[in-house]
C-alpha positions in Angstrom: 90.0 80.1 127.5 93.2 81.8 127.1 92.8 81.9 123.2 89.4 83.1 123.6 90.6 86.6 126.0 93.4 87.7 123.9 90.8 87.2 120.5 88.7 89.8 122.3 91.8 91.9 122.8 92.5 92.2 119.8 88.8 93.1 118.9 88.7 96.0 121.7 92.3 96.9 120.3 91.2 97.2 116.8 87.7 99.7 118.0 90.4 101.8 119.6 92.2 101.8 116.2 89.0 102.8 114.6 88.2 105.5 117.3 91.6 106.7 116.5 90.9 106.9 112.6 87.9 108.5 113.3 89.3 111.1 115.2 91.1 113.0 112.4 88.4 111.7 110.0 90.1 109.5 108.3 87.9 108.1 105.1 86.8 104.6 103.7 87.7 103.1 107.2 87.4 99.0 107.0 88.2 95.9 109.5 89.6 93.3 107.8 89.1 89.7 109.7 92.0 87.3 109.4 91.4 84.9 112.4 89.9 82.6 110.0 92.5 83.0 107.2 95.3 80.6 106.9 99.0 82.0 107.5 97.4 85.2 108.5 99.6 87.3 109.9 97.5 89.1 112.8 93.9 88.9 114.1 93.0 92.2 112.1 93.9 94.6 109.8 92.5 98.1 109.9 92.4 100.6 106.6 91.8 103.7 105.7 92.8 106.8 103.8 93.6 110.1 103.5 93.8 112.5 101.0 97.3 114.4 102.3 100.3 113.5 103.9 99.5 115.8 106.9 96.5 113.8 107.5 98.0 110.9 107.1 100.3 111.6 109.8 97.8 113.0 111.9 95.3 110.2 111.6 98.4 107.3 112.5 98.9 109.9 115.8 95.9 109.7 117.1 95.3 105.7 116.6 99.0 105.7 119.1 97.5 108.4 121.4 94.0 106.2 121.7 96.1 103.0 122.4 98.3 104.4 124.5 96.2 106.1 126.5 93.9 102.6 127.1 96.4 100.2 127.0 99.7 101.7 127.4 101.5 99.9 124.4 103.5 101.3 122.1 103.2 99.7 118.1 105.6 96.9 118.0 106.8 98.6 114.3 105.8 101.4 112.6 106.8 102.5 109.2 105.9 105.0 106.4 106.4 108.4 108.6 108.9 109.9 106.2 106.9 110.1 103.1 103.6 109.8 104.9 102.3 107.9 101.8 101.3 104.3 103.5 101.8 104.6 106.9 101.8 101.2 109.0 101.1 100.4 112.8 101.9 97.1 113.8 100.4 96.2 117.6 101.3 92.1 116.4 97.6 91.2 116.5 96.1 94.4 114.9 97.6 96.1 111.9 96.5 99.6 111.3 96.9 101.0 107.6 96.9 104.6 107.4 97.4 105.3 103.0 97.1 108.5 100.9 93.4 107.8 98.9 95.8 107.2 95.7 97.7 104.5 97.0 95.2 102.6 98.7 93.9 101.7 95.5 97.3 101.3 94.2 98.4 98.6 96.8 94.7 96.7 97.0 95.4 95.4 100.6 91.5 94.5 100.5 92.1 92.3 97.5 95.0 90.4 99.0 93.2 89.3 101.6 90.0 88.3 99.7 89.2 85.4 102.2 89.3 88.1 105.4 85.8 89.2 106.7 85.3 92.4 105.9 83.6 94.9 107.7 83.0 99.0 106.7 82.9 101.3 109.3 81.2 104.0 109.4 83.3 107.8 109.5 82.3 110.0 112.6 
């Protein structure tokens, strides 16, 4: 039972994520599915992109605004603010990765986790 409730908080954690991305319209948003993936190393990982650092920024803002104001957590890590290149969000079961469109493609997070379910979402 107790397996089962935090799975679905880390489900309602990651539509917060995606409300967040949304937000500041962030582009080619995707939920990535690890539960079911050996040596995963959270429940989900979140991408999207933008196409300037100040969006970047902006976007990863307002995913920590729409957490905080529901669940009153604070990322566990966060890096990537100086550059604002690849920014990364860590809430331990949710991952939220925030990239400049040229180095999403660059990186391929989708690829490297080729067994994940995938799942595009729809902008705003």
């Amino acid at each position: 039972m107790a397996k089962k409730k935090i799975a679905n908080l880390s489900s309602q954690l990651s539509e917060i994520a995606i409300q967040g991305i949304q937000e500041k319209k962030g582009n080619d948003i995707v939920r990535l599915d690890l539960r079911n993936v050996n040596a995963a190393v959270s429940d989900y990982f979140i991408i999207c992109n933008a196409d300037s650092s100040t969006q970047v920024k902006a976007i990863a803002d307002s995913v920590e605004d729409e957490i905080f104001k529901t669940t009153k957590s604070h990322p566990w890590r966060k890096e990537g603010f100086e550059n604002a290149d690849w920014i990364i969000l860590d809430y331990l079961d949710v991952v939220v990765h925030i990239f400049k469109t040229e180095k999403r493609s660059f990186y391929g997070i989708e690829e490297l986790w080729g067994d994940a379910e995938f799942t595009a979402i729809k902008s705003a």
